[in-house]
C-alpha atoms as one frame of an Amber mdcrd trajectory, in Angstrom:
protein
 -29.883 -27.930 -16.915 -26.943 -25.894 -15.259 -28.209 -22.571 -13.397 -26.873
 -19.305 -15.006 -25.269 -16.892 -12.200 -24.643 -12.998 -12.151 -22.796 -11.837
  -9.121 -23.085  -7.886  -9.103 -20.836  -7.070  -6.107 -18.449  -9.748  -5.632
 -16.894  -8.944  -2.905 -15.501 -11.425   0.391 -19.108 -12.751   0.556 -20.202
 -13.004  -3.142 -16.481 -14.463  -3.828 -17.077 -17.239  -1.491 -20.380 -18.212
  -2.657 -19.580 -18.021  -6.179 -16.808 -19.963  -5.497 -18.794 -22.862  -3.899
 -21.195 -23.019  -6.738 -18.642 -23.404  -9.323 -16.900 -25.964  -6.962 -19.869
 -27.793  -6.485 -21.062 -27.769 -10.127 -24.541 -26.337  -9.282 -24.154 -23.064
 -11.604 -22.081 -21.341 -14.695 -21.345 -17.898 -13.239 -21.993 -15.922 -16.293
 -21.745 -11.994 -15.488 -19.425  -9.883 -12.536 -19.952  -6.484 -12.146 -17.811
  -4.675  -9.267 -17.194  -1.205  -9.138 -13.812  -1.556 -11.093 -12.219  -3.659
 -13.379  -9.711  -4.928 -10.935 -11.578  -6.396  -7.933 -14.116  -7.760 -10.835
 -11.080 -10.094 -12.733  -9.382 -10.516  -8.992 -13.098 -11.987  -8.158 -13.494
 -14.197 -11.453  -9.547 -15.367 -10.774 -10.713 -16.637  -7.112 -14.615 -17.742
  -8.373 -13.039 -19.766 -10.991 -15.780 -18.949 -13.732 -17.236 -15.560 -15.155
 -16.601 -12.754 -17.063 -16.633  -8.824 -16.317 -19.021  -6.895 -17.571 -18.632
  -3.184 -16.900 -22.122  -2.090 -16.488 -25.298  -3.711 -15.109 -27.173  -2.792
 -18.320 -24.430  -5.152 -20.254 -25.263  -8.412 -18.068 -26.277 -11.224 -19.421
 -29.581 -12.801 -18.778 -29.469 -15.149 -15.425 -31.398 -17.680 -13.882 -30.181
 -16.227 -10.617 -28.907 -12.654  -9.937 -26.592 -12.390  -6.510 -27.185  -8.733
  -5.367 -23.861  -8.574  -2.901 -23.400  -5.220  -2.574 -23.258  -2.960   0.600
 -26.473  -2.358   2.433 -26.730   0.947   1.489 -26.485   0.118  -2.467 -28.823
  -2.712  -2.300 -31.907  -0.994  -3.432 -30.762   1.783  -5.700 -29.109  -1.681
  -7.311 -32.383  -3.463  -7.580 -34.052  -0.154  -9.178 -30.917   0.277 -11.731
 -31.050  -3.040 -12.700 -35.102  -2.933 -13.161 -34.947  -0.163 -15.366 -31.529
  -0.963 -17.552 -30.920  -4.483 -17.156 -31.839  -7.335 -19.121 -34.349  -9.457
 -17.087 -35.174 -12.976 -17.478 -38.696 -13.469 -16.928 -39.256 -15.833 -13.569
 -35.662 -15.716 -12.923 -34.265 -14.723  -9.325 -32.805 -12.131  -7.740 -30.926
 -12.327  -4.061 -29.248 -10.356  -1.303 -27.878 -11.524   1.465 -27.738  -8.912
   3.594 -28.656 -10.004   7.445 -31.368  -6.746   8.307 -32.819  -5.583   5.359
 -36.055  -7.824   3.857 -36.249  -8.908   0.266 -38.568  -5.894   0.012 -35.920
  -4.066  -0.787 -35.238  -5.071  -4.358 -38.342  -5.540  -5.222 -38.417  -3.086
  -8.416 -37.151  -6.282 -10.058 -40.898  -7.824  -9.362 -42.213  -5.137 -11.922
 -40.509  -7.369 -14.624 -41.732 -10.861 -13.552 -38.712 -11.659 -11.238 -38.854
 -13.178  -7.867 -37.236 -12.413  -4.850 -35.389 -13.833  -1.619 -32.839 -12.236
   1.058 -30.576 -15.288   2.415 -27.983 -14.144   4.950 -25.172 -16.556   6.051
 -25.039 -16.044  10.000 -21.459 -16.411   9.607 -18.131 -13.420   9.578 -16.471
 -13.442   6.335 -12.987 -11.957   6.866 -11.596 -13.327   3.720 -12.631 -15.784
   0.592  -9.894 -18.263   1.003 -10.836 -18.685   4.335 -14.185 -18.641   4.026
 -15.097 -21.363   1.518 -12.675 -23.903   3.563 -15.017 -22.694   6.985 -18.059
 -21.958   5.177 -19.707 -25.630   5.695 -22.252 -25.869   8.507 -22.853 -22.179
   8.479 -26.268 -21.351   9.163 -28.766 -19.202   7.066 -31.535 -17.052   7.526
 -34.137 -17.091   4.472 -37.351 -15.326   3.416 -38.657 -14.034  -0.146 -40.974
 -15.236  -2.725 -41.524 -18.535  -2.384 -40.544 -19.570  -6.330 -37.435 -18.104
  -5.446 -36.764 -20.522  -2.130 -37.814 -23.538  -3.312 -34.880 -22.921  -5.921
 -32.109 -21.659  -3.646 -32.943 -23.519  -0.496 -31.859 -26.701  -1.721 -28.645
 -24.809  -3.922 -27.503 -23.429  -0.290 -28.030 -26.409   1.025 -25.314 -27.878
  -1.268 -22.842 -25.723  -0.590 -22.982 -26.681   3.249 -25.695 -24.347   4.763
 -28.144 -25.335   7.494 -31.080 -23.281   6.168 -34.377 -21.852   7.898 -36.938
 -19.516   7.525 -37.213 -16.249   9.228 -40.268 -13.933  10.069 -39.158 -11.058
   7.360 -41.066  -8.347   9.498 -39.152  -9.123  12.406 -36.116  -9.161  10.842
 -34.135  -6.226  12.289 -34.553  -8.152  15.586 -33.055 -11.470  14.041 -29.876
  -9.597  13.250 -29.443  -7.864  16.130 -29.568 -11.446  18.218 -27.305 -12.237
  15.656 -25.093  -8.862  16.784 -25.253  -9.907  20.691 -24.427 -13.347  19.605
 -20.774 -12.839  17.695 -19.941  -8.984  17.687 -20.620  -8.678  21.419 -18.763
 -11.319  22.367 -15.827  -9.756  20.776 -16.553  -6.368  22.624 -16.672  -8.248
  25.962 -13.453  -9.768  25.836 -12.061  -6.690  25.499 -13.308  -5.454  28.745
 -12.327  -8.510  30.485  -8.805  -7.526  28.652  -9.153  -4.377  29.987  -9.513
  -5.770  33.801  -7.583  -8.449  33.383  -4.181  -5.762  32.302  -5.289  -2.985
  35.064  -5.418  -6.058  37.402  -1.472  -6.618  36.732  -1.991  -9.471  34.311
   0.362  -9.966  31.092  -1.938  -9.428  27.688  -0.978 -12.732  26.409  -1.908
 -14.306  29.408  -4.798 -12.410  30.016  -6.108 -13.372  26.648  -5.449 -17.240
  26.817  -7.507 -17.148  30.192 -10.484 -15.211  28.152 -10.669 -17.296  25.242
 -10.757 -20.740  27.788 -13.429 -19.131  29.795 -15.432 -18.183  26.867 -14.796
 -21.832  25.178 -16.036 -22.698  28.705 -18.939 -20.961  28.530 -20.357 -21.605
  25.085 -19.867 -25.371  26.111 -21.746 -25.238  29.449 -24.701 -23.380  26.677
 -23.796 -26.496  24.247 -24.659 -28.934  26.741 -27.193 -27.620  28.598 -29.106
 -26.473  25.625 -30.348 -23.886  27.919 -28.197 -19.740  29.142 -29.896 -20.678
  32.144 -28.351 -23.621  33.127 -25.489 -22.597  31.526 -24.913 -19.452  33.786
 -22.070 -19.574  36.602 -20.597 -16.805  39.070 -21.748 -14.605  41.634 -25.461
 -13.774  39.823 -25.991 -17.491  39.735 -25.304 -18.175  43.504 -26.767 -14.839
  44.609 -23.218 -13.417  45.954 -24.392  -9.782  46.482 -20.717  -8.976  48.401
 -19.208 -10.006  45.720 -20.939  -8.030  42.778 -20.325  -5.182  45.354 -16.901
  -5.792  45.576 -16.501  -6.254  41.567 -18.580  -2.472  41.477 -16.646  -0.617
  44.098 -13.339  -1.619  41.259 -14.099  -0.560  38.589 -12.261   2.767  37.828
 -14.023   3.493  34.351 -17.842   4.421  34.741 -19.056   3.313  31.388 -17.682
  -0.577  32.225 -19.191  -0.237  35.537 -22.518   0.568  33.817 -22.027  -2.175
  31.436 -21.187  -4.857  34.368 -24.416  -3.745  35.887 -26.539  -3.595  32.780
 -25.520  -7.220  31.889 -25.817  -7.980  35.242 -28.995  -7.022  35.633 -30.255
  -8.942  32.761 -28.834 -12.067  33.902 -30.784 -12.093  37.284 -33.971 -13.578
  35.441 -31.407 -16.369  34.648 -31.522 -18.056  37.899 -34.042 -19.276  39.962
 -33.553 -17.068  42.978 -36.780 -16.245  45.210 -38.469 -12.571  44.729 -36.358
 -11.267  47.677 -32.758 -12.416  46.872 -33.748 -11.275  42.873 -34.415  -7.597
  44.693 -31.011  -7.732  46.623 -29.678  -8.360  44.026 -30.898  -5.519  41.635
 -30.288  -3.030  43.901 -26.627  -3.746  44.165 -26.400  -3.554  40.340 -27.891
  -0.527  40.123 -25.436   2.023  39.118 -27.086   4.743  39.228 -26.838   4.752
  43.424
């Protein structure tokens, strides 16, 4: 029997997964509600299947219900659709967003629906992009159980690597995932920033960032471990040098950031007590 789909917010992330289950023949996407009638046809054009409906209440009934709306919508969403829309008993409702728990739409419970939060761990900058790159991305699941055994093995088919997550630690889960990918970005643009007031050309400057990062995420790959991964002055316990890189710095705020991050790469290497002490006291920016 083909699962019946209702995307309600089908935006870059709701496109792309639409998209896959209508590529992959796992579902008939039945309803799309967006905000306006454009971006809802523009979204059934790219999905390949649906049709617009211009309220929730209208909807048809679903097997599964793709909540894809901003964070801050998600539960006033869940609540309009509990009191106006037309429920399926035991059918499923989903969000994907990365912090919030399933918790969060569960008025939807109240008329014998189950629910799950599954968040791609994955940046989705645009649909066409995303369902070519989407395979292998991983995803972070909790909910109602019912609800999981169904959509693990429908993720799975569109190309996710699936796994559970503890949902009252959840907040914590997406911020790793925030050091992980937005922080990376943020760093290489104060290595930009050195790299320019140092007298080096942008483009330059950013071809020598983006091999030193590649660099460094395969020295992680292969080692399986940050600690073994780790290089530089921390790593060999160059104090003069960390001195040197602190006495350069012209901006305060990167100064406190080199020491911050510095500081919390000490328990990375195996250093004894006393050069571990040396060492924190030179990264202290507050002297």
């Amino acid at each position: 029997m083909t699962l019946v789909v209702n995307i309600i917010g089908a935006g870059i992330l709701g496109q792309t997964i639409g998209h896959l289950l209508v590529k992959n023949k796992l579902a008939q996407i039945a309803g799309v509600h967006n905000r306006s009638a454009e971006s809802s046809l523009a979204a059934i054009k790219f999905i390949g299947d649906g049709e617009y409906f211009s309220e929730i209440k209208l909807l048809p009934q679903a097997d599964i219900t793709f909540i894809t709306v901003p964070d801050d919508h998600i539960c006033k969403t869940s609540i309009e659709i509990a009191r106006h829309g037309n429920i399926k008993p035991g059918s499923i409702f989903i969000h994907c967003s990365g912090v919030l728990t399933s918790d969060v739409i569960s008025a939807v419970k109240v008329k014998d629906a189950f629910v799950a939060s599954i968040h791609p761990m994955k940046g989705f900058a645009n649909p066409t992009s995303s369902v070519t790159t989407y395979k292998g991305t991983y995803c972070g699941m909790e909910g109602d159980p019912e609800a999981l055994s169904i959509l693990e093995p429908i993720f799975k088919s569109i190309g996710s690597i699936t796994f559970l997550l503890n949902k009252e630690k959840k907040s914590l889960y997406h911020a790793a995932a925030v050091f992980a990918s937005n922080y990376t970005v943020t760093l290489s643009q104060q290595a930009l920033n050195c790299f320019k007031e140092s007298g080096v050309e942008e483009g330059m400057a950013l071809n020598i960032i983006i091999s030193l990062m590649k660099g460094a995420i395969a020295n992680i790959e292969n080692s399986m471990s940050p600690s073994k991964a780790l290089t530089g002055p921390i790593k060999r316990g160059d104090s003069s040098t960390i001195k040197n890189h602190l006495s350069a710095f012209t901006d305060c705020k990167q100064r406190a950031l080199y020491s911050i991050l510095g500081q919390a790469s000490i328990p990375l290497t195996s250093h004894d007590s006393a050069t571990k002490t040396q060492l924190e006291a030179e990264l202290s920016f507050t002297k």
